[in-house]
N, C-alpha and C positions, 0 to 999 in steps of 0.2 A: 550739645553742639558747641564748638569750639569756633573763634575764628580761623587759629591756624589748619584747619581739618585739608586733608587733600581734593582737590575740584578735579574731578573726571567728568570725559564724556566721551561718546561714540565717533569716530572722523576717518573719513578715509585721508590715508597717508601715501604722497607720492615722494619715492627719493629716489632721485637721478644721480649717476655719477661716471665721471668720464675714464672710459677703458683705456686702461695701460697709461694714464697720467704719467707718472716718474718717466718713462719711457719716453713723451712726448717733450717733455720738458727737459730733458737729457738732449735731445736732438735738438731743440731750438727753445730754448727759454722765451725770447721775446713776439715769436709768432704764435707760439702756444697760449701764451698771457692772452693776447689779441684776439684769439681766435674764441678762447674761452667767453671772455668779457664779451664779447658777441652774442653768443649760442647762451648767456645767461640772458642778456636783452631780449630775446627772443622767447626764451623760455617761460620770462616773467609776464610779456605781454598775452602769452597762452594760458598761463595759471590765469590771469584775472580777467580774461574773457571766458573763460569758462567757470565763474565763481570762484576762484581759491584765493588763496593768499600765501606767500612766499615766508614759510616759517625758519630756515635757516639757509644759509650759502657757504658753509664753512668749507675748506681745501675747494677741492673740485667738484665737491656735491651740492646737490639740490635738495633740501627738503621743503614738503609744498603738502595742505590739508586740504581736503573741500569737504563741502556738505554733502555733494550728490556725489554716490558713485560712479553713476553714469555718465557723469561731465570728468570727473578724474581721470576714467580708464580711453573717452575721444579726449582727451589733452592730451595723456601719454600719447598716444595716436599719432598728433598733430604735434606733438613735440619732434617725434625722429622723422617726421615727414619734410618739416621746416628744417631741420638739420640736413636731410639729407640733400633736399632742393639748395641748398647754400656753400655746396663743395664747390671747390675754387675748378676750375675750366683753365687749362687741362686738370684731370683727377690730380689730389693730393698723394704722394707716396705713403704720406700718417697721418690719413686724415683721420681726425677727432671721431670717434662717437660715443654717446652715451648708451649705458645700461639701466634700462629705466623697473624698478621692482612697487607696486599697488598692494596694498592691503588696507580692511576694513577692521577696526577695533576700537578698545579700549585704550585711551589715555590720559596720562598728568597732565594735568595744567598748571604752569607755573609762570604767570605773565603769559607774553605771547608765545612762550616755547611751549612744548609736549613732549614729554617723553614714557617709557615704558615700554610692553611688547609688542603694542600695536606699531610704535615706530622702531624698533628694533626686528622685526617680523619685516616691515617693508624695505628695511637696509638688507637682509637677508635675500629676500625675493630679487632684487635688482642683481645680486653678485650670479644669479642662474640663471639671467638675462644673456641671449646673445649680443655682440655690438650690436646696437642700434635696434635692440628688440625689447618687449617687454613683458614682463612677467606678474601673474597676479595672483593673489590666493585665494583658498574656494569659496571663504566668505565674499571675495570679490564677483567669482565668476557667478553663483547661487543669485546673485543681484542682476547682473549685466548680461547674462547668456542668452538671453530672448528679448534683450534689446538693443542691443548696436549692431551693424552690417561688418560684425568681422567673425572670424574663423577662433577657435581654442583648439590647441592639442594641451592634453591632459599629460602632465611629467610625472605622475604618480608621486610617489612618496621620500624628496629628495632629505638627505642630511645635509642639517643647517647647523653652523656654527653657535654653540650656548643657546639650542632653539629646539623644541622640539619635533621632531621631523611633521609634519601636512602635508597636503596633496595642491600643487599648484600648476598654473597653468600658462602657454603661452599665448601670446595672443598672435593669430596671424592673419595677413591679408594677401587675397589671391593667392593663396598656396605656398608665400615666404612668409619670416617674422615680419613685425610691424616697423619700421621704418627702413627697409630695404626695396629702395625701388617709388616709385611713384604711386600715387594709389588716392582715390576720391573714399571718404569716409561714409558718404552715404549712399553706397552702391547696394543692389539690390539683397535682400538674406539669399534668395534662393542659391546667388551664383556661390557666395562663402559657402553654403553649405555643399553643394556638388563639387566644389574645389577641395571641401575637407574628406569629402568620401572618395576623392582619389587621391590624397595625401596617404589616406589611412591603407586604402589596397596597394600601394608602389610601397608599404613600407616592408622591411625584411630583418632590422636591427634587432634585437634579443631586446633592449633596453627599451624599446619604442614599444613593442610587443606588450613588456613588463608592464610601463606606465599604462596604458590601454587597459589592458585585466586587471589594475589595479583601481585605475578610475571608474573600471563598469563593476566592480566586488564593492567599490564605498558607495554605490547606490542602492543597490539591493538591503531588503533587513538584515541585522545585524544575525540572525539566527542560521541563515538561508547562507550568508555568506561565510559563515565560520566552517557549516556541515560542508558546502562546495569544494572550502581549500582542506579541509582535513580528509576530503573524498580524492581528493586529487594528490594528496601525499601519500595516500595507503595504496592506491593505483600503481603510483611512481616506482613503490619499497616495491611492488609485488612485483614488477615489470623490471626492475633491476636488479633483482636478487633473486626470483626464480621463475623466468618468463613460461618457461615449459606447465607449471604447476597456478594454474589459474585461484586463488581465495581471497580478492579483494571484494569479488560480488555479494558477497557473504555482509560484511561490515558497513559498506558504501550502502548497501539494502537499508538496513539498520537504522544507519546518520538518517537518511534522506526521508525513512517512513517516522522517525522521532521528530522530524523539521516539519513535514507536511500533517500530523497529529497535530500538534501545536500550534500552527498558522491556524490550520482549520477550527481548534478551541480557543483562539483568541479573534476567531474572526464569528464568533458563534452567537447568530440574532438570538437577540435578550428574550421573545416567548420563545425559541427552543428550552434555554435552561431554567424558564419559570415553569412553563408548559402550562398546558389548556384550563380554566377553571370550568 
């Protein structure tokens, strides 16, 4: 063991950053300052009410760690909530919001900063944030999905810059993303969930559709889910290359009694393969 060895550990990481900055500051430099220096005050006094500590503020971002995930992903919450309660009357023409991205990982420690994928993963997660929403990744959602009174739609599988693609999620309340609109954090599950099962039926996008089948394929075992999409690709060839002449029954048969042999030999009580003495 060395002194200089590197110090890791486990943190969830929250990084905020304000949409279309250059843009905002292009139209008014010194109310943009002002408005910023604001929504950071606000922001700071939300990370340390909910345990965190404010790890960086470099340009117009936020980096911010905590211990609990569950206090991380109600701060994002009550981040865009206080943001948005704090627009100026009448509405702003550009008005500020941020894109707030959560992830739970591993990182450096080096003094009080931290760097590596775990904070490079949650600067990723915020850029697939809508304004004023936010977004989290599955090691986040895995923790927090059966415990806070809000909604997730699952994005499935997005490309992230120098990252390797995961399945991330958004978070939303009463049927919009998370800071849009007014909204009490500790409202009932039952209603987020009946909001999200008609989120999910009014949907018709091809992309919404995708993330969905994608998110319920990374549940299922890895075996059950390989035979499903490679059933569903021989389906496809047969059905667009010669609808009239029916042979995917044939192979699909095959996949599916190889998948269901196997579940059933790895799910096989231990006196079956001792057997009786």
């Amino acid at each position: 063991m060395t002194d200089d060895k590197v110090k890791r550990r486990l943190t969830t990481v929250l990084c905020a950053d304000v949409y279309g900055y250059s843009r905002l500051m292009e139209a008014d430099e010194t109310r943009t300052l002002e408005t910023l220096r604001r929504y950071r005050t606000a922001i700071a006094g939300l990370v340390e009410r909910h345990d965190g500590r404010i790890v960086n503020t470099w340009g117009d971002a936020v980096i911010a760690e905590f211990a609990s995930v569950v206090e991380a992903v109600q701060c994002a919450v009550e981040i865009q909530q206080e943001i948005s309660n704090q627009d100026s009357d009448p509405p702003d023409a550009n008005p500020m919001r941020f894109r707030i991205g959560i992830n739970l990982g591993d990182v450096m420690v080096d003094g009080s900063d931290i760097y590596g994928d775990g904070v490079n993963i949650a600067s990723r997660l915020q850029e697939l944030a809508d304004p004023g929403g936010v977004v989290i990744s599955s090691s986040v959602y895995d923790q927090v999905h059966n415990k806070l009174s809000v909604g997730f739609d699952c994005l499935g599988q997005r490309p992230m810059k120098n990252i390797a693609p995961l399945t991330s999620y958004r978070v939303t309340m009463s049927g919009r993303p998370a800071g849009q609109g007014s909204f009490a954090v500790n409202e009932s599950p039952t209603r987020w969930e009946e909001a999200g099962q008609l989120r999910m039926a009014d949907r018709h996008e091809p992309s919404s559709w995708m993330g969905v089948v994608s998110g319920w394929l990374a549940k299922l075992p890895r075996p059950v889910a390989a035979a499903l999409t490679v059933s569903s690709f021989l389906i496809l060839i047969n059905l667009f290359t010669n609808p009239h002449k029916i042979w995917f029954h044939w192979p699909v048969a095959a996949i599916l009694f190889g998948v269901l042999m196997r579940t059933a030999l790895g799910h096989r009580p231990e006196s079956d393969s001792k057997g009786e003495r």
